[in-house]
Each structure stands twice: as C-alpha cells, then as structure tokens.
N, C-alpha and C positions, 0 to 999 in steps of 0.2 A: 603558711597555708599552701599546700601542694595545688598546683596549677593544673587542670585538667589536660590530657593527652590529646592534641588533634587529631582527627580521624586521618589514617592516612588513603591517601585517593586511591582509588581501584585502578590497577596499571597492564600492560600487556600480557594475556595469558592467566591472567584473574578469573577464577570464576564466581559468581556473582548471581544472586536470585533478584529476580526483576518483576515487576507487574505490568504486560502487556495493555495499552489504554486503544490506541486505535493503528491505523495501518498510513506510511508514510508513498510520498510517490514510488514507485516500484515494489512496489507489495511486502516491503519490509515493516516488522512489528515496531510501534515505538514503544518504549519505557524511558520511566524518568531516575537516576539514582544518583545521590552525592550530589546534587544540584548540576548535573549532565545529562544528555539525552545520549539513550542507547539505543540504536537499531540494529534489530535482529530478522536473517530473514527465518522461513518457518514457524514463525508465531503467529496467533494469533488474537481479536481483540479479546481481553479477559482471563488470558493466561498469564497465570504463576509457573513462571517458569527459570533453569538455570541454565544461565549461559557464560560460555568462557568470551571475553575479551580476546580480538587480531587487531584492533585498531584503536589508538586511544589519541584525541585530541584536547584542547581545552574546554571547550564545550558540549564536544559529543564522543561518542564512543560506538565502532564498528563489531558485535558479535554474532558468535554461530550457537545454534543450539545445543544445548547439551543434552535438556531433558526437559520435559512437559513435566510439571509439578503437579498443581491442578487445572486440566481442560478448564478454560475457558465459557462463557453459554454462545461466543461465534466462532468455536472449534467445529468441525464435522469429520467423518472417517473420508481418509482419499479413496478415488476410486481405481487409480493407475499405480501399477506397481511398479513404476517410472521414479516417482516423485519419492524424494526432493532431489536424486541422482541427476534427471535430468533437467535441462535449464526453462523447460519451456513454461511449465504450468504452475505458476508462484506460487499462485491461490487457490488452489484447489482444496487447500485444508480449511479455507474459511468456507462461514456458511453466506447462501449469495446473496440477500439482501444486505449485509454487512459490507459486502467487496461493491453493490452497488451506490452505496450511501460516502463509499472511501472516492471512489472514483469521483462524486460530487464533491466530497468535501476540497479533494488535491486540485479541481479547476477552480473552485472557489479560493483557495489558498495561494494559488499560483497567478491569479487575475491579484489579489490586494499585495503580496510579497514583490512579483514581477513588473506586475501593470500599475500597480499602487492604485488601483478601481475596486472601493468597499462596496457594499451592500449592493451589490450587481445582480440578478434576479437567474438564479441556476438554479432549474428546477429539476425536480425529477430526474433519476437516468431513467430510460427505457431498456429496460432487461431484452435478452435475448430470446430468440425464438427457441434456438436449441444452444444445450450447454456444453454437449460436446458432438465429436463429428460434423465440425459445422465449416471448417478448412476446405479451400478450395485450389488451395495451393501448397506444397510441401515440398521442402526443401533439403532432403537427406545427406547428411554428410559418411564417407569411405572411412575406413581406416583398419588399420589391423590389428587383433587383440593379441595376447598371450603367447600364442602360438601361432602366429601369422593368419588365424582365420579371418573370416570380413565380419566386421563391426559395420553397421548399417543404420543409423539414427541420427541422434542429437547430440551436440557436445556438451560433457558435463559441466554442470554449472561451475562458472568460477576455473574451465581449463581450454587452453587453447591444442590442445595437443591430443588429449582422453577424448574421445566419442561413446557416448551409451549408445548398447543395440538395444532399438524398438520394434518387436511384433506384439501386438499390435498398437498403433498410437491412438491413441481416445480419440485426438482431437482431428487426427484426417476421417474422412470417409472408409465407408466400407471399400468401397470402388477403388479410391486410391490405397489402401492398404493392402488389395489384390494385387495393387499395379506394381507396388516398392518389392515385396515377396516375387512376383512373377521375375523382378530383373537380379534382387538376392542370388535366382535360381540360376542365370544365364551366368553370373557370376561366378558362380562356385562351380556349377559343370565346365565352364570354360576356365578355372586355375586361375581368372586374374586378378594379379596382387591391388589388393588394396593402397592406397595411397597413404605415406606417412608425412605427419608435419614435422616431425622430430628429424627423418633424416631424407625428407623429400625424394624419396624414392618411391616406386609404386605407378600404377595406371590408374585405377578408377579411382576418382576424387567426388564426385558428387551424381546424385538421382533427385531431378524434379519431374516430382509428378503435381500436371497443371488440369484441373477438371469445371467443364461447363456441369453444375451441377443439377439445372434446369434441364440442358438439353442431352445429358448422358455421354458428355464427350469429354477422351481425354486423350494429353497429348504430354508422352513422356521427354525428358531431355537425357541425353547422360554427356557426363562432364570427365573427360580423362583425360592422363597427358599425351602427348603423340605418340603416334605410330601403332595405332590400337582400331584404325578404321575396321580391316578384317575382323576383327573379334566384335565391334560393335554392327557391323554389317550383318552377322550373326543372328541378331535380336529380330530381324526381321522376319524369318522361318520360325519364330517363336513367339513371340511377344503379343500378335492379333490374335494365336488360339488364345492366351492364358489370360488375355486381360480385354472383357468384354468392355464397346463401346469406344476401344482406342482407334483413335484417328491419325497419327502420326508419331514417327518415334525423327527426335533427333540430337543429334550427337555434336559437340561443343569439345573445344581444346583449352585445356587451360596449361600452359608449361610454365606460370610464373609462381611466385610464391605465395600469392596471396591467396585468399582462400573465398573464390567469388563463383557467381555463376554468371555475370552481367559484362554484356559486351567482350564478348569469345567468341572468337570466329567458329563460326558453325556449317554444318550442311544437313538437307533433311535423309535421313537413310530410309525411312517409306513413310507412305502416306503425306502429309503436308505438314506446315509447324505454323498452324493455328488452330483453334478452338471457338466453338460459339458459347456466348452463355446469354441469360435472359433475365430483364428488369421490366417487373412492372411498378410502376407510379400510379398512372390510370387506369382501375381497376378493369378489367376484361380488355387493355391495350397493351400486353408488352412489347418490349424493342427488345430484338436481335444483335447482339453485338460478337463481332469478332473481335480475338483478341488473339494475336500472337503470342510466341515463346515468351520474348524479351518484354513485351507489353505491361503497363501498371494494373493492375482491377484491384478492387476491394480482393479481401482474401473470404469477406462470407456471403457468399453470392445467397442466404437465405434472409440476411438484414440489410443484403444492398438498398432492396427496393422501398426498405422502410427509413432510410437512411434518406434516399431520395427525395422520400415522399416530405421529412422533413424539413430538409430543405426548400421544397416549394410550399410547404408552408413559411418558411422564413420567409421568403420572395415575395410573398404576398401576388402572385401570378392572377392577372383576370382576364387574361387574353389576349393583349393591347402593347405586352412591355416588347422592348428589346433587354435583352438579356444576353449580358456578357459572360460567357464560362472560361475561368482564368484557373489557366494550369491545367486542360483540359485532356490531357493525357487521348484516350483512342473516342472520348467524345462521348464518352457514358455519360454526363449528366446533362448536358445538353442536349443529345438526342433521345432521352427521357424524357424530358420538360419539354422538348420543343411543337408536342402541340397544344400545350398550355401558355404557349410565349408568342409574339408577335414574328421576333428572329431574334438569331440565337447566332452570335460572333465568339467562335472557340479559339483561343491564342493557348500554344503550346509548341516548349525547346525541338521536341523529339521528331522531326522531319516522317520517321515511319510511323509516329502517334498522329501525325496528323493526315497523314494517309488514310491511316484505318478509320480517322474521325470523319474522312471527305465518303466512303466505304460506308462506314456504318450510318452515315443519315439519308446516303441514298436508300438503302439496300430498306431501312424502315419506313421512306418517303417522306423523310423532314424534308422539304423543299426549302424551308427558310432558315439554312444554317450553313455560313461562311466562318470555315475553319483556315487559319494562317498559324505559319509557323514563323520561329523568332520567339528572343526573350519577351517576357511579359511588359517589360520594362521598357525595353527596346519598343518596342511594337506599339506601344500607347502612346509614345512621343512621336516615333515617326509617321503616326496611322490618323495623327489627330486631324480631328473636320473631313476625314476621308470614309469615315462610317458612322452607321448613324449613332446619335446621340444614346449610351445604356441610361436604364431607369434601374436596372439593379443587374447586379455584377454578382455574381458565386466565384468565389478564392477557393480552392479545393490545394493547397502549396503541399512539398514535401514536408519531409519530418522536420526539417530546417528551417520552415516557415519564409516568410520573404524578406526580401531584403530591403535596408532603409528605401534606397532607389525606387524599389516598388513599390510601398505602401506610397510616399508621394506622388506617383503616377498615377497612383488609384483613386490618391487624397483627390489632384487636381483633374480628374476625370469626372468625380463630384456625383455618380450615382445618387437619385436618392435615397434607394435600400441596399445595404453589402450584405451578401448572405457568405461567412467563413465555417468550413469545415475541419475542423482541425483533426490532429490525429499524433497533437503534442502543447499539453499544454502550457509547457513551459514559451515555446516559441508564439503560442496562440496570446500568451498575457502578453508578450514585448510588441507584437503586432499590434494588440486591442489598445495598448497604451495610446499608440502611436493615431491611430483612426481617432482615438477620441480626441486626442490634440490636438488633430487636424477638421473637425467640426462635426464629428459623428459622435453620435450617443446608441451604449452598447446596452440594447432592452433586455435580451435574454440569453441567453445561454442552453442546451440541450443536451447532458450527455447521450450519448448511445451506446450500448454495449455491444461490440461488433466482436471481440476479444475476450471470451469469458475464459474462467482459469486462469488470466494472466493481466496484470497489470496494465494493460496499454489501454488507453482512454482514447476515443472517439466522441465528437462533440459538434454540434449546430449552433454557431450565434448570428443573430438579428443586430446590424447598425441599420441609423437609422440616421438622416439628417434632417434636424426641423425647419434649414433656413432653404428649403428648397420647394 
C-alpha cells in the first residue's frame, strides 16, 4: 500500500494564503498554518490574505503582504497616503475598536506570559480623544533622495538608511506641519545638503518641532553637523514670520554617527528653548508647565490630562496622603495631583528635570512638593527616615521599566497603594511579577490610548497591600 506523502513545510520566500485571527504586540497580523504561527505586518483581524514568507522558524514564521484576498470585517480604508511606506502608523488599516480591544488583550497576555499573573482584572481601554493630529512632538529625519533633493520625514519602515518625505503628516498638528514646511523652505532656498546615513556626508540631519498644544507655543530644534551656525542663524529673519506662535528656534550639533537628537550640545539662535504646555486633572484648575528642548512630556498633551486624571483615581487621593512621584521627569504629575495630596516628594536622574520640577510647582503654587534628584534607587535608601513616610507612590519608569534594585526599594518602602504607569508592557509584566512577590496585590489594570494608529500601549495599574 503506497504510504501518503508529507506535506512538505512552507520555507523562505514561500508564498502562502493565511487567515488573519487577531493582532500580536506590535501590530502585526497573526495567522496560524502547518501547525506555525505567522505574522504579517499589514493585516488585519479577518483577512484572507497572501503572504510571501522572509523568516521561517520552528514554530513561527515572519511575512510581508502580498495581497488582501478578502478584506476582513476589521479592515478600513487608510487615510494617509504614507502608509504602509512609512514606519510610523501600523494600524491605521484596522478599524479602532478592534486596535483598542488588541491593545487589551497584548497587557493581558504579557501580565500571564511575562508576569505569570492570570485573571488580573484589565478593563476597558479608553479611546482617544482625537485620532489623528493629536502629536505634540515631532521628530523629522534629513536625507537626500534621487537627485540630491531633501527627503524630510520618516524613515521607511524596516530601513535605516531610506527616509519617506511627509507633507502633510496625519498625525502632527496643523501648527507643527507649518513649522517642518516653513524650515523645508529655509532649506532649499539656502542649497543645504541633506544628511546621508550611507556615506555620512551632509549638514542637516534632523527638525523637531516641540508644541505646547494648550498654550499655542512652539519651539523648533534643528540638528546638523558642524560648521553650519551661519546658515542656521539664518532661520532667525524667517522662521517667526512663517510659523505663527513660535517661541524659540534652536540649533543642536550632532558630528557622530548615530542618529539622535538627545544630549547635543546646543545654543538658542532666538527666542528661548522652552515651551509651556497645560494639564488639567481638577476640572477648572489647570497647571502650567514648562518643558524644555531636551525635557520628557507625554507626546498627547490632549489625553495627558485624562491620563492624569487616572491615575488619581488609582491613588485613591483624599487629601491627607503623602505621595511619592518616582521617575518624575519636569514634575508633571505631581504638580497635577498636588493639590489633591498632602505633599508630593518627586525623585528624578535628570538634574535639569528636576530644576524645571522645583519651577514648575512654584510657578502653579504647589507649596507642598519637594523635588530631589538622584537614582530612584539611590535616593530611597539613602533618604530613608529622612522624609516623610508615602501612602502611595506613582512609578511613571522609561520604556525599560525598573530595575530589580528599584522595585525592592519600592517593595521595602512599603506604600500602601503603588499607582504604575506603564508605557510597555512587556517591562510593566516583569515589574508587576516582582511587586506581587514582594506583598502587593495587582487590582487593575487601565489601558489608555495615548498612541492611536500605532501600536504603543499606554496603561494605569492599582497595587495594593492588604497587610498594611
């Protein structure tokens, strides 16, 4: 009797029809085929679709689209004619209750995989106020196309070297899409070569435009390599007609190879190189904050405040606590919350964050907020019995989340409520693990969608300790 033929396995450069089920961390499709999982980005949930095979493992397999078969029912038409060229907006092909229920499912997926914490209570995300234009901050990369002209956008997805040009970008503002065009302009009238990553040659490497969106203020940076002062000094006799509301332009050196805009020696070429922007939490009370160039802010200063507001709902605030703000950057959410708090102890690395934190709670009259700089870590050990006792402590960490050193600093600090803001949830599970083992129980969970179009999850959790 003839013995049936194994199927043989789908290998690199295969292409392959797949049925889209749902969306994995980073906004790629999953399907399942041959008893492997595929992810594809550009799909979405309920699409028949074919895709060629770039990466083939033993249990999973990496591909790109080839073709929509049949849409989907959480397919929609895009609305930028960017996408999928450029890297920035994953999902903008899905439709949005679908991208907000994925965003839920990847914290809850990433709390039981990472944290090994099941049936943890993530409720709801909270949609966005607006879904595009909602960027406060913009990050433009140089380069030259074809013919040496200037490429002014985003780099294309998947290259370190390609830049897609964007006019106009969905997701900055009207205001800051003035401001990238208005310096386009100074560019091209002044001949200066764009910057290549291929053969490192070039002057202008990067344009941030940083906008208080509250208060109508914005404040451009440009980033070239040396010997380019004259031509940026330039901007100065141009820049305040073409771009209403600007308050300072300044200019940053970058000669190395890397491709940054953080921590470059800089000078202001006019006006100043800060920005206000504005949060409210207490409704008819907002805070004023200044924020420098270099400085962290949320990037949607129109769901900061709802962001905030969450979190004092985590904190459970009734007037009376001390409240710890760790990781406190220029002091946004403590001088928020701090007249719903007793006093407010902000610990933060960045010597000029904490400047602007001691600044920003005079300037809104927190009178009860003592801001110190120093590791987070550092600071709890050497600071212990020298301040007063927190009842509840907000973790707002980078994308890195904290480190082992810290969460026991925090463990043995012993709050009885932690309120963590995450803004990754892979590092937000290995943290929650870690609190829970140390005698905290994790109530809930929040996402918030601060990031629409794009994969990045934003998130509110509640510990809580029962033996205190």
């Amino acid at each position: 009797m003839e013995q049936p033929t194994k199927k043989e396995r789908p290998k690199y450069g295969d292409e392959i029809e797949v049925t889209v089920s749902d969306l994995a961390f980073g906004g790629r499709g999953v399907a399942r085929a041959d008893g492997f999982v595929v992810f594809a980005p550009d799909t979405a949930p309920g699409d028949v679709a074919m895709v060629r095979l770039r990466k083939v493992r033993r249990r999973f397999a990496e591909a790109d689209l080839v073709e929509v078969l049949t849409p989907g029912p959480g397919r929609v038409p895009v609305e930028c004619p960017f996408v999928p060229a450029c890297g920035g907006c994953r999902l903008q092909h899905v439709q949005y209750d679908e991208v907000l229920e994925a965003k839920r499912q990847q914290v809850i997926e990433h709390l039981a995989r990472i944290g090994g914490l099941t049936d943890v209570n993530v409720l709801e995300a909270d949609p966005a106020i607006a879904r595009f234009g909602y960027r406060n901050k913009m990050e433009y990369s140089a380069s030259p196309g074809p013919d040496g002209e200037l490429i002014l956008g985003f780099h294309r997805r998947g290259r370190w070297d390609e830049v897609v040009d964007i006019n106009p970008c969905m997701l900055a503002t009207d205001a800051g899409n003035v401001a990238r065009e208005a310096v386009r302009a100074w560019a091209v009238d002044c001949a200066i070569p764009p910057y290549s990553q291929r053969t490192n040659e070039g002057v202008l490497r990067h344009v941030v435009v940083r906008e208080g969106v509250f208060t109508g203020q914005l404040l451009v940076t440009i980033v070239t390599a040396s010997g380019a002062d004259d031509l940026v000094d330039l901007l100065a006799n141009r820049l305040p007609d073409d771009v209403p509301g600007l308050v300072g332009i300044v200019h940053a050196i970058n000669d190395g190879v890397s491709e940054t805009t953080q921590g470059l020696a800089s000078r202001t070429v006019w006006g100043r190189d800060w920005i206000e922007e504005q949060v409210e939490v207490e409704p008819g009370h907002p805070v004023t904050l200044r924020l420098s160039a270099a400085s962290f802010f949320q990037t949607n200063s129109g769901m900061t405040g709802h962001l905030y507001r969450r979190a004092a709902e985590a904190a459970g605030l009734t007037g009376g606590e001390v409240l710890y703000d760790l990781f406190s950057g220029v002091g946004s959410i403590g001088v928020a919350l701090g007249r719903l708090c007793k006093h407010v102890v902000a610990i933060e690395m960045v010597p000029e964050a904490v400047e602007d934190s001691h600044g920003n709670a005079e300037r809104n009259g927190i009178t009860n907020h003592t801001a110190i700089a120093g590791d987070v870590r550092v600071v709890l050990r050497e600071h212990r019995g020298q301040l007063p006792e927190p009842d509840v402590a907000i973790i707002d960490p980078p994308r890195g989340g904290l480190s082992g050193g810290a969460c026991r600093r925090i463990i043995e600090l012993a709050p009885k409520t932690l309120v963590y803001v995450s803004c990754q949830p892979a590092t937000f599970a290995d943290n929650a693990k870690r609190f829970v083992e140390g005698g905290y129980q994790l109530e809930w969970v929040r996402p918030v969608d601060m990031f629409p179009q794009t994969p990045h999850i934003e998130a509110v959790a509640r510990f809580t300790r029962a033996d205190l």
